[in-house]
C-alpha positions, 0 to 999 in steps of 0.5 A, spaced: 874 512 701 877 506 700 882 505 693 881 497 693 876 491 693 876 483 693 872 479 689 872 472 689 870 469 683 873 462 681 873 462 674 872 468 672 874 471 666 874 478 664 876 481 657 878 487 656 877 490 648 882 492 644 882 499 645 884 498 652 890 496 656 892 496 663 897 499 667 900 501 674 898 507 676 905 510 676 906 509 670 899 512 668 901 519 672 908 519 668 905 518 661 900 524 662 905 528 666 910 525 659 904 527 655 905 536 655 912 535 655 916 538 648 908 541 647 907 548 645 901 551 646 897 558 644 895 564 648 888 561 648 890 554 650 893 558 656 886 562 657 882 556 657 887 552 662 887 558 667 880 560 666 882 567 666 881 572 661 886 575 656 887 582 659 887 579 666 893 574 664 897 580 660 896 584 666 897 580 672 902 575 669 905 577 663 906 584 664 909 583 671 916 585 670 918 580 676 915 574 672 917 576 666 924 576 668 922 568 670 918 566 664 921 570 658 926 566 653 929 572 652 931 573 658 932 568 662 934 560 659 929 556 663 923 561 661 918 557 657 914 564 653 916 566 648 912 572 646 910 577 640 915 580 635 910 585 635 904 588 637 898 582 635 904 577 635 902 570 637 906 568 644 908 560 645 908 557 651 911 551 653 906 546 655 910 542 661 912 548 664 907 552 664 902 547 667 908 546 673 909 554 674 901 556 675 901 550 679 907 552 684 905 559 683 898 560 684 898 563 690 903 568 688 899 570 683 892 570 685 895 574 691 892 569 696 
C-alpha cells in the first residue's frame, strides 16, 4: 500500500467546503491525541471502549490490588481513577490516561 500518488493536471483547481481544512498528518494525530486530555469519562465509557463487561472490568482490573495501587487517585498522585465514595457510586477516569495504560498494559491484563 502506498501513502502517495501524483496527478498532473495543468489548471486544476479543487475547493474544498467550508467545513473542511487540511492539515499535516502530524499535526492531525496531535490534535486527536489533544482532543481526551483534561476529559473525564464514566464507567460506561470505559465499558464501550474496552468491550468488555462490567463484572469483567471490576474483577480483572479494578479490583486488582496491584493495579489499583497504579490507577487510584487515593493512592498514588499519577492515578487517573477515582473511584466510588460508596457502594453504587459513580467512578471518574481520566480520558487520556486511561486510553494510554490499556493501550501499554493489554497484555498484562488479558493475561497474554
Amino acid at each position: 500500500m502506498t501513502d502517495k500518488f501524483l496527478i498532473k493536471i495543468d489548471n486544476l483547481e479543487v475547493q474544498l467546503p467550508a467545513s473542511h481544512i487540511i492539515v499535516e498528518k502530524d499535526e492531525y494525530l496531535d490534535l486527536k491525541k489533544q482532543a481526551s486530555k483534561g476529559k473525564y469519562i464514566s464507567l460506561d465509557e470505559v465499558l464501550n471502549m474496552l468491550s468488555v463487561s462490567r463484572p469483567w472490568l471490576l474483577k480483572h482490573v479494578l479490583y486488582q490490588p496491584d493495579i489499583r495501587s497504579k490507577i487510584d487517585i487515593e493512592k498514588n498522585k499519577d492515578g487517573f481513577v477515582k473511584y466510588p465514595e460508596n457502594q453504587g457510586g459513580r467512578y471518574y477516569f481520566l480520558a487520556s490516561k486511561t486510553k494510554q495504560f490499556f493501550e501499554e498494559n493489554f497484555a498484562e491484563i488479558f493475561n497474554l
